[in-house]
N, C-alpha and C positions, 0 to 999 in steps of 0.2 A: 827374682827380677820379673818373670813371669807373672807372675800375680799381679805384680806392681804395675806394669804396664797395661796388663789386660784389663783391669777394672779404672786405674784414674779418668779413661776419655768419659765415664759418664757425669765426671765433677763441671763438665765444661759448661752444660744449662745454668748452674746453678753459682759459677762462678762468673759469669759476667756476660751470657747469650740471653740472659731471659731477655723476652721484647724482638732481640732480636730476628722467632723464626718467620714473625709477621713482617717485619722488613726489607725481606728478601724472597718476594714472593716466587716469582717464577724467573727465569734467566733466560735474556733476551735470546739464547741461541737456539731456547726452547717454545717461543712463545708459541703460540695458537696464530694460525695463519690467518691474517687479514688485510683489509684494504688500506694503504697508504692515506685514503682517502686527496690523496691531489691527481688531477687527472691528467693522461697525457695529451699534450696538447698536437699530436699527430692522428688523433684519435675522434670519433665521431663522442657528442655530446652520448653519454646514459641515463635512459631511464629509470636504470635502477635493476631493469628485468635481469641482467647480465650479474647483478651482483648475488644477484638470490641463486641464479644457476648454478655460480661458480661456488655459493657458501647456501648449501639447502640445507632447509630447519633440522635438526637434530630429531631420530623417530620420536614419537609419543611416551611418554614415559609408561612402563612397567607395574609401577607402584603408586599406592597411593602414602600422602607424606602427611604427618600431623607434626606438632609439637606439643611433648604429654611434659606437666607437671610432675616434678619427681623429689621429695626430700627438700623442699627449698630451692630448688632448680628447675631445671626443664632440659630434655633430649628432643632430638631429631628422630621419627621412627619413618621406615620402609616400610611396609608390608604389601606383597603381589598383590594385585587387582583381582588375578585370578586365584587367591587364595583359597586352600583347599583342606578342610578339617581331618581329614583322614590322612594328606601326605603328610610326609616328612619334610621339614626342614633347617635348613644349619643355618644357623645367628652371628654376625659379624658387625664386630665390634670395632667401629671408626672413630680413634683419638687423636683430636686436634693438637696444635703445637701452642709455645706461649703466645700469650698476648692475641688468642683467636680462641674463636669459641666455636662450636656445633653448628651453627649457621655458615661460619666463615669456611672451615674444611669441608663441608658439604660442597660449597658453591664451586670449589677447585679442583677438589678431590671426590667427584659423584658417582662413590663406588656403585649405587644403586643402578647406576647406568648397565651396568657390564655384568653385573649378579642379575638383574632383571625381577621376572618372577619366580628362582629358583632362588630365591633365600630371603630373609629376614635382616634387614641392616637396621642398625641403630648408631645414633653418632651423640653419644652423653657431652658436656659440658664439665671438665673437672670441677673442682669446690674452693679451689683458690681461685684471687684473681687474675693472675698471669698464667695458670696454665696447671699441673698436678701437682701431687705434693707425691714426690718419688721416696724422701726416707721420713723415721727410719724406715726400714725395707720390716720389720717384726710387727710394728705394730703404727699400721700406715692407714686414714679416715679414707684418705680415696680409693685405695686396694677395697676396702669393706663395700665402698658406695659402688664399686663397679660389681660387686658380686651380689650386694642387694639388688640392683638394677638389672643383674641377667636374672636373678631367682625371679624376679617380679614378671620380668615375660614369660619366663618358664612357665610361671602359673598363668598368665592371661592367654599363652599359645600353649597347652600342653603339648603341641606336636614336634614344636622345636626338639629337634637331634644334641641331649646333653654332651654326647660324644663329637660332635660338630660345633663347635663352638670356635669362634677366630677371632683373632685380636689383630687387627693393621692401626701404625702410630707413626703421626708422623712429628722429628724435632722432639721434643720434649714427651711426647704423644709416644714416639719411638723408645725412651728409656721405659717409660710407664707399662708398655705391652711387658716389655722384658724384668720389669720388677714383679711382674704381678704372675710372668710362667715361673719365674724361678720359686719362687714359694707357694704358691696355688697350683692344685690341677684342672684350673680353670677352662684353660685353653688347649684342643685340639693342636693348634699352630698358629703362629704367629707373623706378622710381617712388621719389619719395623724399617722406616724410613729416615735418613740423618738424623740415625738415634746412635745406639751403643749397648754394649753388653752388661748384664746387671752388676749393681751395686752394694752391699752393706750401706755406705755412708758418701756424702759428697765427699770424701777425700780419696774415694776411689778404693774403700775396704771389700777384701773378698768376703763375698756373699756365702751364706748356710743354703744352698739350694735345696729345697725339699722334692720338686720334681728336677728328676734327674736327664731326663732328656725330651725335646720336643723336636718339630718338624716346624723350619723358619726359613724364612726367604727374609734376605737382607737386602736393602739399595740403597744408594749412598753417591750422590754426586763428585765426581772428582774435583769440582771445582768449589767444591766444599767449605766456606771459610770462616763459617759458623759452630760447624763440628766436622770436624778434619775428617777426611777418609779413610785415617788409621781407624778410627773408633768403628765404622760399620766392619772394617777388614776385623778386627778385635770381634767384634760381638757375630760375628759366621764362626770363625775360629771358636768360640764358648761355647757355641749350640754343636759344633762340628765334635767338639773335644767328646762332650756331655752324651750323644748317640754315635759312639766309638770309631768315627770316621777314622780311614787315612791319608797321611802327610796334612795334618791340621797345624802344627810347629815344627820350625828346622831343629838345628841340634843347640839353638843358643835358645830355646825359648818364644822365637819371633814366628808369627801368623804368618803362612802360607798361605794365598789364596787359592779356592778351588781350583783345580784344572779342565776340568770337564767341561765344555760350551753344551748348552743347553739353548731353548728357546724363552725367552730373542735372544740374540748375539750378544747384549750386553751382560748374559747371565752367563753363570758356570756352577756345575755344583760338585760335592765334596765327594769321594770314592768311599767303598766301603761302607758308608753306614747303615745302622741299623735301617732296614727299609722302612722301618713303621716313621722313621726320623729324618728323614730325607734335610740335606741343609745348601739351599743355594742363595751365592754373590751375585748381586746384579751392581755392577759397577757404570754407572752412566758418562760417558765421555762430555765434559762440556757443564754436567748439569753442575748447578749452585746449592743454595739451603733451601730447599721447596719443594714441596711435594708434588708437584706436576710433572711429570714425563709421560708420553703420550701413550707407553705400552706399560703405561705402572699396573693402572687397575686391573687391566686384563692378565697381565702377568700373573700376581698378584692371586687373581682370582681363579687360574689357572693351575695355578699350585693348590688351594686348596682343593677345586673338585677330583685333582688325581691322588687325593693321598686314599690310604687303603682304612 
């Protein structure tokens, strides 16, 4: 029963969400704070100057952005301004959901914002046109495209950290990260966002993992109704199991979520695991199917610079 349960939630993209994760972008309880735009009428006429106070421009960006030609496609790439041939840096791999592409999760989700000049982000464009092709999970065109695409920076930035390497996904973007740790050692760690724990097949077959365990930070809105909030509590639980964590299942089989609060509040991570493997729930009260929440990136990004 175990098995059965813990892999079906990632059939849900493929059995009737696709389209969906663009339609539900950001959820009113989260939006980005702004002006009503009607004014009160007890109030002195504005210039304007009041509104710029209260909402100042966002700093200068970090990085400079192209979009490079890739295989018949094209990605979104980061690279620091202050880029430096001698340092080191780790490469982070930003996968959009269906029915959005490498422009649209950028615009939402701008992890460059919050990585800055301390990393390399790229944000590829799957090969379908709703969004990845997740199976089979054995012999899969986008799994290959996303590892031609890291080889190909590897060699244009030799400095990129092979051992740093990340994958955040969000929606569909989310099962893709997690297809691609479970059989490649692609990924240092992973974040995956209203996604789920990997697959065999859309009918929710257990998977042949060939990496046995990673380091992944989960988040998963509870107001979920796109892909349930069991499937992120499912896919911590996978990664938990896989780096020997404890109380990862009760005694019937059923996901445990972490205990442990962690930073922010809305996270918690699992006991015991291997430390190389660290695995934390960030459970968002309120949020919907979308990849926005205002301490996602940083979170996010957080996790990866403390791993060892």
């Amino acid at each position: 029963m175990k098995t059965l349960l813990l892999f079906v939630s990632s059939a849900l993209l493929s059995a009737g969400a696709a389209g969906a994760c663009s339609s539900q972008s950001t959820p009113d309880v989260l939006e980005s704070p702004r002006d009503s735009g009607t004014p009160d009428s007890t109030t002195p006429a504005d210039d304007g100057s009041a509104e710029q106070d209260s909402n100042p421009p966002p700093p200068p960006s970090k990085v400079d952005v192209t979009t490079v030609p890739f295989q018949g496609g094209s990605y979104i790439l980061a690279v620091p301004k202050t880029y430096d041939a001698a340092r080191s840096y780790p490469l982070v791999l930003v996968l959009h959901g269906d029915g959005e592409d490498a422009a649209g999760v950028r615009n939402i989700f701008t992890f460059d914002d919050v990585s800055g000049d301390d990393a390399i982000v790229v944000y590829p464009s799957g090969t379908l046109p709703v969004g990845w092709q997740l199976y089979p999970l054995a012999v899969n065109d986008d799994i290959r495209f996303l590892q031609s695409l890291i080889a190909s920076l590897e060699a244009k930035y030799p400095n990129i950290d092979p051992n740093r390497v990340f994958g955040y996904g969000y929606s569909s973007g989310g099962f893709m990260v997690n297809q691609v740790a479970c059989i490649t050692n692609t990924f240092r760690a992973i974040a995956s966002n209203s996604g789920g724990a990997p697959a065999a097949d859309a009918n929710g077959g257990a998977p042949n993992c060939t990496t046995k365990a990673i380091a992944a930070i989960v988040v998963h809105g509870t107001n979920d109704d796109t892909v349930d909030v069991s499937s992120g509590i499912w896919d911590a639980a996978f990664w938990g199991d896989q780096a020997k964590c404890t109380d990862v299942y009760d005694n019937h089989g059923n996901p445990i979520p972490p205990a442990t609060q962690v930073d922010p509040p809305q996270c918690s991570a699992y006991n015991g695991c291997n430390p190389n493997f660290p695995v934390i729930l960030c459970l968002v009260p309120g949020m919907g199917h979308s990849p926005w929440w205002p301490d996602g990136a940083q979170a996010v990004w957080s996790f990866f610079q403390k791993l060892p």
